[in-house]
VOGU-3710 file (C-alpha; in Angstrom, 3 decimals, decimal comma):
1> xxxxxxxxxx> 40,954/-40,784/197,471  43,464/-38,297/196,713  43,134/-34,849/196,233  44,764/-33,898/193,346  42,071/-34,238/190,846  39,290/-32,576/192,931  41,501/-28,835/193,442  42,769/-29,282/189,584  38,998/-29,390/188,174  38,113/-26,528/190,524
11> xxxxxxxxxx> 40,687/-24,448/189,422  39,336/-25,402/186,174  36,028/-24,427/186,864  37,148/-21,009/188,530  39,066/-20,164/185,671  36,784/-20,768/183,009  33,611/-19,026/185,141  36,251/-15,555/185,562  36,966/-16,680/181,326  32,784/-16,331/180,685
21> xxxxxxxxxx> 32,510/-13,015/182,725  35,469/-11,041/181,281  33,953/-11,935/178,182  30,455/-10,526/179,161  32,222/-6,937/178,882  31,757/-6,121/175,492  34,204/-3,664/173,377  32,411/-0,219/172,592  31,954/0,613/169,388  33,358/4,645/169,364
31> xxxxxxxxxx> 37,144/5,214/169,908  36,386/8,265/171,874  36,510/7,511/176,205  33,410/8,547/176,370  31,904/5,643/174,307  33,247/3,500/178,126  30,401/5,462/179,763  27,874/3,531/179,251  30,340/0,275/180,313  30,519/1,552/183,841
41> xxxxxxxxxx> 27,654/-0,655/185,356  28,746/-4,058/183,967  32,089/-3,167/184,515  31,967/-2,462/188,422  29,628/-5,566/188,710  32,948/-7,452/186,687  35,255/-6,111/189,815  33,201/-7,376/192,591  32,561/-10,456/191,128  36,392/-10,898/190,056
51> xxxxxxxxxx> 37,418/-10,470/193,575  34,459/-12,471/195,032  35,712/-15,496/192,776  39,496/-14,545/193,644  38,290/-14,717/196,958  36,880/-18,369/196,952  39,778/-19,605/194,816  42,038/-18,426/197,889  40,309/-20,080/200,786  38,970/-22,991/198,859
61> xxxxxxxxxx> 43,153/-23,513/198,285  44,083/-23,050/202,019  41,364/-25,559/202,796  42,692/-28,125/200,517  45,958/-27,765/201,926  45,158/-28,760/205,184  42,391/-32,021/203,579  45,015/-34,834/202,906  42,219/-36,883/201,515  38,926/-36,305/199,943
71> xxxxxxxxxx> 35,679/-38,848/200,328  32,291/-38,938/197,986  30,297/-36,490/200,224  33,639/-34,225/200,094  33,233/-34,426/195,878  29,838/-33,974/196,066  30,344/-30,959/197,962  33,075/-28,807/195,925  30,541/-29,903/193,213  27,594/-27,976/194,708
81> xxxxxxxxxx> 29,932/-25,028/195,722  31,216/-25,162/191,998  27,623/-24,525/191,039  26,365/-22,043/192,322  29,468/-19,898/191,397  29,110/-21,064/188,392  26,352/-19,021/187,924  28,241/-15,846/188,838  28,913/-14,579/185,516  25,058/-14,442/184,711
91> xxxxxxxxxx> 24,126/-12,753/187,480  27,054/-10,419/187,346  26,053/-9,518/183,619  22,398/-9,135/184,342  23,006/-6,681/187,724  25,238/-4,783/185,410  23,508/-4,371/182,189  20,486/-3,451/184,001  22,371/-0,823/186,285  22,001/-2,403/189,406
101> xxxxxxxxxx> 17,715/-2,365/189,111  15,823/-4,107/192,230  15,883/-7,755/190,831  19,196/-8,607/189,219  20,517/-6,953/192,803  18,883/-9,659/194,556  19,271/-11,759/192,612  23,169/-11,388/192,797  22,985/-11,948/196,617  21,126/-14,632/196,378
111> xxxxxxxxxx> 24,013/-16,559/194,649  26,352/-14,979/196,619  23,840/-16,418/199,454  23,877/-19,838/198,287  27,725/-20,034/197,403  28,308/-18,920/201,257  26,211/-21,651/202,459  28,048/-24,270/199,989  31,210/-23,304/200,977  29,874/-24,514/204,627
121> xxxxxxxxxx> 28,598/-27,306/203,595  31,810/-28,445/202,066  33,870/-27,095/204,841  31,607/-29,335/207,308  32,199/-32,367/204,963  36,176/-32,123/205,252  35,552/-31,977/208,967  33,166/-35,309/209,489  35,497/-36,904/207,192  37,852/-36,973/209,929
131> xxxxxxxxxx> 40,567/-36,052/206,753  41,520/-33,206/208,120  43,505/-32,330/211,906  44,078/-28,504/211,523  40,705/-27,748/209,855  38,939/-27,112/212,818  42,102/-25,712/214,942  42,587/-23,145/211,243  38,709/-21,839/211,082  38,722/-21,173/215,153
141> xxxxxxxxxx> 35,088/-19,134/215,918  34,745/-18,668/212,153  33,135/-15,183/213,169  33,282/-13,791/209,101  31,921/-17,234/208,217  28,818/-16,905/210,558  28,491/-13,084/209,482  28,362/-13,158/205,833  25,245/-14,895/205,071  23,511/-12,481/207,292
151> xxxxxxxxxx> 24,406/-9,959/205,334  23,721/-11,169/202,361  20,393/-12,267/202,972  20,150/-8,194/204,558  21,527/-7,027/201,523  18,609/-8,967/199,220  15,757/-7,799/200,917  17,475/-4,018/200,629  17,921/-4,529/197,056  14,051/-3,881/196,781
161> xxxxxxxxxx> 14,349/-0,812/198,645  17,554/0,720/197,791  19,782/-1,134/195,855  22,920/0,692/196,001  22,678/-0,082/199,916  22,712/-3,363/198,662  25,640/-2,963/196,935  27,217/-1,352/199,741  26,402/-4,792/201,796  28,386/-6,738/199,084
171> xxxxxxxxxx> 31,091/-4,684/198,782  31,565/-4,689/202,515  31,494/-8,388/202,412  34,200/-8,726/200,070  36,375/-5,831/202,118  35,892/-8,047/205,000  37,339/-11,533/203,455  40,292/-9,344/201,890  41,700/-8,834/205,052  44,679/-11,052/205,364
181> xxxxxxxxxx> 43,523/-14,182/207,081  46,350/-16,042/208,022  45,073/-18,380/210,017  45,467/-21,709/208,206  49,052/-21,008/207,578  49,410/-20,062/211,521  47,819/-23,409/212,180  50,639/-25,077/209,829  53,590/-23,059/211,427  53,035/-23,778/215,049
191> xxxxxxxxxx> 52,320/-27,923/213,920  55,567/-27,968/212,453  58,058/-29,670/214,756  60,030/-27,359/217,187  58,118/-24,089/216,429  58,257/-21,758/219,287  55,905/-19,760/220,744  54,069/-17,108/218,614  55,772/-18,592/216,076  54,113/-17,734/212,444
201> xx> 51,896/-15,618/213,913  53,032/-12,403/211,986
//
């Protein structure tokens, strides 16, 4: 099957879950700046979250590029990714309302937990599909890959004892995959016919 339909529903879904959250951040009633106060939590829980999404949305595209054709496992996959950040926006608004308390924290990672391992699992379905030539060549040692979910299952048993370490963890995280990764597109330059050495490497 093609892939058309499968990255134009997930772009869907992406953009109505960041659609829910930013309308989670409800408009204070004062006009004074101070009435924002109170908005701080939820609205630092609506950052990380944005760029955890923003994120996905970027290496869930370079993936695709390099799939030339998706199977039924593959669909079912992207669904069960889909899901779990789906749930994003409630977990982002019930860290943040509650100020970052013990559960929600948790809570948060766990999702983030689960949408880590999905995004695995969907990764390892491209590859047994046989679909996709530079896939394995593009992810390499997949060091950040292995990493995160180590830290965020660190980060939800810290929650309990100090969450803003917690928050720290997934923070870091996201710092991490911000980091230019270039290595899909390196994997595309040096497969295109006549590219030198080091070329597309910058």
């Amino acid at each position: 099957m093609g892939k058309g339909r499968l990255e134009a529903f997930s772009d869907g879904v992406l953009a109505i879950i960041i659609t829910i959250m930013v309308l989670e951040l409800k408009v204070p009633h004062g006009p004074e700046l101070g009435a924002l106060a109170p908005l701080w939590p939820v609205f630092l829980s609506y950052i990380l979250s944005f760029i955890y999404l923003g994120i996905y949305w970027n290496n869930h595209h370079h993936m695709l590029h390099v799939t030339h054709r998706v199977t039924g496992s593959i669909l079912w996959a992207n669904l069960h990714l889909l899901f779990w950040l789906s749930l994003v926006p409630f977990v982002t608004g019930w860290m943040g309302e509650n100020h970052f308390a013990p559960a929600p924290t948790a809570v948060y990672g766990g999702v983030l937990l689960m949408a880590a391992l999905a995004y695995y699992a969907l990764q390892r379905a491209i590859l047994l599909s046989g679909h996709s030539t530079l896939l394995a060549a593009a992810i390499g040692r997949d060091v950040k890959g292995k990493v995160s979910p180590l830290l965020y299952a660190l980060a939800i048993a810290l929650a309990f004892v100090h969450p803003a370490l917690a928050g720290g963890l997934y923070v870091a995280v996201a710092l991490m995959w911000l980091v230019p990764d270039r290595r899909v597109e390196r994997v595309l330059a040096q497969a295109e016919p006549g590219a030198g050495p080091g070329h597309g490497t910058a």
